[in-house]
N, C-alpha and C positions, 0 to 999 in steps of 0.2 A: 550280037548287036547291042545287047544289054550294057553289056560289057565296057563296048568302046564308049559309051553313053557317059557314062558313071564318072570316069575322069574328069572330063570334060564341065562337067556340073559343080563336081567341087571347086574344081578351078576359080570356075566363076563367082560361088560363093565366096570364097577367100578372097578373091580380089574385091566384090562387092563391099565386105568386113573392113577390108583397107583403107578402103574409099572412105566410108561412113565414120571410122576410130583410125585415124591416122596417127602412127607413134609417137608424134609431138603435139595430140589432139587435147584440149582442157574440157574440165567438166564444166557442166551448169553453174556449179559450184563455186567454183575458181573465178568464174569469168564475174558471176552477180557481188562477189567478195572486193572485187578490186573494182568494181564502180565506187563512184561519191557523186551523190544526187547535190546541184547548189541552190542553200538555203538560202533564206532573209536574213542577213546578221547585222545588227545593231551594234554600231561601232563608234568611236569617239576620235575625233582627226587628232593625231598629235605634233607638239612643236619640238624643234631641239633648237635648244638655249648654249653656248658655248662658255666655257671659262675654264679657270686653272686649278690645279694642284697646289695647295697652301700647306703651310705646318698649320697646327692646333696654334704656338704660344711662337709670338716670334718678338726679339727684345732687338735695341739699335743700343748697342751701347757707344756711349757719346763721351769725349772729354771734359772733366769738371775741372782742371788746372791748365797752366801753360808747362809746356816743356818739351823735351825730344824722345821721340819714341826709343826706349832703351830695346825693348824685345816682344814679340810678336809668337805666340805659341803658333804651331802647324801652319797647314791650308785650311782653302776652302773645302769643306767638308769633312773635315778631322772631328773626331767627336772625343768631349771632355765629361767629367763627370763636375757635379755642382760643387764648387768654391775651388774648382782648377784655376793658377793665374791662367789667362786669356792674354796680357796686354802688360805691358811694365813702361813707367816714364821715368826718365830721371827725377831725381829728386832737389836738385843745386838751387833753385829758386828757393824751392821750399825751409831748407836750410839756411839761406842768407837770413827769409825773412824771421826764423825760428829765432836766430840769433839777433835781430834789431830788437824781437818780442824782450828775449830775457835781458838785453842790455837798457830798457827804458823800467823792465822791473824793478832790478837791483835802483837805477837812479833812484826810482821811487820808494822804495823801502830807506835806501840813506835821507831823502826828503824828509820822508815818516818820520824818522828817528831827531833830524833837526825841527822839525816842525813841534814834536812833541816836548823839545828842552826851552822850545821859545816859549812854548806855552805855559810851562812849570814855571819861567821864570817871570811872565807876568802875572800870572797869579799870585808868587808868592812877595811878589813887591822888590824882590832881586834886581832889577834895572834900575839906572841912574833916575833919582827925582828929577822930572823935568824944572821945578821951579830952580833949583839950584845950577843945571847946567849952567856951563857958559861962565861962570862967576866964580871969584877966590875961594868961596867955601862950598866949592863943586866937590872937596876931600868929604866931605860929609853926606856927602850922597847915599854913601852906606849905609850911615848911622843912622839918617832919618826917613823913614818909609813914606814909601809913595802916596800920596791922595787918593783917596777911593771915591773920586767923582767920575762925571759924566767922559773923561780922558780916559784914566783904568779902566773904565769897562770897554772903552772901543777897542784899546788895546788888548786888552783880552780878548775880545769879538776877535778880534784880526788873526789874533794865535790861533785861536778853533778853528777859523775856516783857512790858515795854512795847513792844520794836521788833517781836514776833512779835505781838501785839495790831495794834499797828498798821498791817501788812504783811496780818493778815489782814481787816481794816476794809478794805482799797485795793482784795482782790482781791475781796471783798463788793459794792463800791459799782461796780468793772469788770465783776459776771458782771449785776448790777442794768441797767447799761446796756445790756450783751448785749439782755439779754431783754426791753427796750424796744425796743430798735431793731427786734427781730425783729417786734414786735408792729406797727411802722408797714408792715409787711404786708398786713397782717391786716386793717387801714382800705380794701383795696379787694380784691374779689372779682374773680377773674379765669376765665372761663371754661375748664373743665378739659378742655375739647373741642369738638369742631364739633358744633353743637348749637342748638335753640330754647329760648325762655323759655315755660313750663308756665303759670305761675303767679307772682304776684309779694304777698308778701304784707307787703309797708311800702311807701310811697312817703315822697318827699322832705320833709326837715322832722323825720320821727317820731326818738322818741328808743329807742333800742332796748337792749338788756342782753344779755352771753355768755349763748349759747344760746336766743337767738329765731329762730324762722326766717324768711329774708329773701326767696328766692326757690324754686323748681323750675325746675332747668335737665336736658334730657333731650334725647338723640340719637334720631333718630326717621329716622335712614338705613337702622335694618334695627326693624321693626313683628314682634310678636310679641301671642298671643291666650290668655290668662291664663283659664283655668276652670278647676271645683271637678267631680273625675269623683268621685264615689261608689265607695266603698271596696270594695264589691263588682264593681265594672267594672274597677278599677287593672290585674289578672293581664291586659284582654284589650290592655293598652297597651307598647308598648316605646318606648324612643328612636330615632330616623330613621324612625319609619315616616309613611305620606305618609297624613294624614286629608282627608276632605271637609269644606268650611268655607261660611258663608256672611256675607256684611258684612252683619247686615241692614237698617242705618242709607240703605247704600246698592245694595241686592239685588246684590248681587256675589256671584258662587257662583267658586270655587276652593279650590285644597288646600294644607295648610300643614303643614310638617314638624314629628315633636313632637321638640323641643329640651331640654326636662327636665323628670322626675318628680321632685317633691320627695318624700325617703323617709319624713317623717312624716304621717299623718295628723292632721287638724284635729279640734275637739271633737265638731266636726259628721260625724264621719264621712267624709270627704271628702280627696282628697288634690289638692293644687295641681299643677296640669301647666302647662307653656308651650310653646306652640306657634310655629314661627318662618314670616313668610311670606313667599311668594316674595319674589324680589328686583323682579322685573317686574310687583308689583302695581299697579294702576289706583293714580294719584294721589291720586283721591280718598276712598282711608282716611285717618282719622285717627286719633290717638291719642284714646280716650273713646269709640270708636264702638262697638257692640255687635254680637257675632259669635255664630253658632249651628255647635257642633262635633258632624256626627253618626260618633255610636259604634256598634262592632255587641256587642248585647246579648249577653255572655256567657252569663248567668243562663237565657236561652231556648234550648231547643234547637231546629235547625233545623227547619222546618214545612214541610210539600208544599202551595204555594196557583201556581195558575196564574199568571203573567206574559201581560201582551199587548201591544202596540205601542200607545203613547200615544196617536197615529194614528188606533186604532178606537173609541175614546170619540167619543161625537157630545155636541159643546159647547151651551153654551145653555140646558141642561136642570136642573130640581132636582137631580137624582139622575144619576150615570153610567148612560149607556146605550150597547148596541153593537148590532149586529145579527148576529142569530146565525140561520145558516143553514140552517134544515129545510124538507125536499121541496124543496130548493132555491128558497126562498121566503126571502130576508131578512126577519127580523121584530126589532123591536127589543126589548129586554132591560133592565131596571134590573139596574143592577149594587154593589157597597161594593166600593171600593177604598181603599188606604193612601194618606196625603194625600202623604206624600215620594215623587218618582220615585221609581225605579234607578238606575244610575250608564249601564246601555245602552240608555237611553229608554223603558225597558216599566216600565206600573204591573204594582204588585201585588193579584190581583185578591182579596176575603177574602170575597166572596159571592156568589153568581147566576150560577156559570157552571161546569162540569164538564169532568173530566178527559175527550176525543175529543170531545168539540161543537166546531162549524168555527164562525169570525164573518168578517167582514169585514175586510180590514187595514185601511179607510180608512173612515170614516164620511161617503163623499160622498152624499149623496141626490140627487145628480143620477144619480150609476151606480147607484143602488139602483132609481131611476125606471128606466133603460134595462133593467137588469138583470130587475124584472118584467113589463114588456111584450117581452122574447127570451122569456120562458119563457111569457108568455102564447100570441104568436103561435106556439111550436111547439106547444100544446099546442092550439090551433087548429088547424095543420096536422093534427095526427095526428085530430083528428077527423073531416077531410074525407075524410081516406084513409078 
């Protein structure tokens, strides 16, 4: 009878064992690991400011003569290196007026040269005496030299200031040429740096006038992020300090040094900041792209809202949910969270969850499933006892 006993007994032992350590049963261990008790954390509200993608250096190059556009290097976005031509205008204007310059010089040099025989000749008494003009013995004009009164000298006066007339006509029609020549410069635009073309606003053919603008040319070796911070956030800004940024054209998250507050405010209330970014930024920013700068709210004082590991949000849901754990029973939670992380991967939570309630770090439901069949089976054992 012993005998048939025996079986029977282990039986039950093993089944009891089952009951109590079930094969997908977790330890003490496991389960107190993957709790997160929520804190008091002290947090700072922050703002996102919007703006764009800039070059560092950007130049308008502009027309300084009249003429027709001869030729037009690349596109937009062709890149040159510095004293590439960019731009060529005819030159035919330039050339008529070259040629008015040297034809009033020569005039003036031949001036010179009569101006300076008038002068020799009244000085040296070589012109007709005026007393004898006009009269039979006007043959003797030669012979007898001119008066040295109050006449000869005006007469002389008059020769000086024709060769001083004429000397200053010569250097007139030489500073004329000057400033021509400097102008067949000015016929081609030359790249004032290592740099792309922006924008190009003539092509070849058109006739343009000083002061149109012909192209945008900008260096885009070091990218910088141009927004408008609100006049009441300025005090929480300095120069070098290192902000969060995001491209959002192409979801690049990184940080970007602020490079300069401009010290006037706009009418808008607003004061222009520029930010510089990395040097190791992804290639694919470009200038035009749109960047999101977040700031921390001065205006707010700091607020006690829980933080929790990104991790315990369970995905897929309308509403954030976690599971939060009473009688050591995971049960899941709607929660409001801020839509920006943190910079250390915890949101911040602004609803549905209390300072000392424990959650889960992980919103696995597969461990939620093992996790209530351990507490199921112990609390099955403790009944049998």
């Amino acid at each position: 009878m012993g005998i048939r006993i025996l079986p029977a007994m282990i039986g039950s032992v093993i089944g009891l064992a089952a009951v109590i350590n079930p094969a997908n049963a977790l330890t003490a261990q496991e389960m107190q690991a993957q709790m997160y008790e929520i804190k008091q954390n002290e947090t700072t509200k922050t703002i996102k400011v919007g703006g764009d993608v800039i070059p560092h250096k950007v130049v308008t190059l502009t027309a300084q003569i009249p003429g027709r556009v001869l030729s037009v290097s690349g596109v937009a976005g062709s890149t040159y290196k510095a004293g590439s031509v960019l731009l060529e205008l005819t030159e035919d204007a330039l050339r008529a007026k070259l040629n008015e310059a040297v034809s009033k010089r020569d005039a003036a040099q031949a001036q010179i040269q009569s101006a300076h025989v008038q002068y020799r000749s009244q000085v040296n008494g070589d012109n007709e005496n005026m007393m004898m003009k006009n009269t039979p013995m006007s043959w003797m004009s030669g012979v007898m030299p001119k008066e040295k009164g109050s006449g000869f000298q005006a007469d002389v006066s008059n020769a000086q200031s024709g060769v001083d007339q004429a000397n200053a006509a010569y250097r007139m029609a030489n500073s004329q040429i000057a400033a021509i020549n400097s102008k067949f410069r000015d016929a081609k635009s030359l790249a004032p740096f290592d740099g792309v073309i922006l924008k190009k606003y003539v092509e070849e053919g058109d006739t343009i006038q000083p002061g149109m603008k012909m192209l945008d040319f900008a260096d885009i070796g070091i990218l910088e992020i141009q927004v408008e911070v609100p006049a009441q956030q300025i005090e929480g800004l300095n120069e070098d300090m290192i902000i969060d940024v995001m491209i959002v054209d192409k979801k690049i998250k990184t940080q970007a040094r602020v490079a300069k507050i401009f010290p006037m405010a706009s009418a808008r209330h607003t004061y222009t900041v520029k930010l510089e970014l990395p040097d190791d930024k992804d290639s694919l920013i470009a200038p035009g792209m749109y960047a999101e700068v977040y700031l921390s709210d001065i205006t707010k004082t700091a607020q006690s809202s829980p933080a929790i590991p990104a991790s315990a949000i369970l995905k897929g849901r309308s509403l954030p949910q976690v599971y939060v754990v009473k009688d050591n029973i995971p049960r899941l939670r709607a929660i409001r969270t801020e839509k920006e992380p943190l910079g250390n991967g915890q949101i911040l939570v602004t609803r549905g969850l209390k300072i000392g309630e424990k959650i889960l770090k992980n919103a696995d439901q597969r461990f939620v499933k093992e996790w209530v069949e351990t507490v199921k089976a112990q609390k099955e054992a403790q009944n049998d006892d």
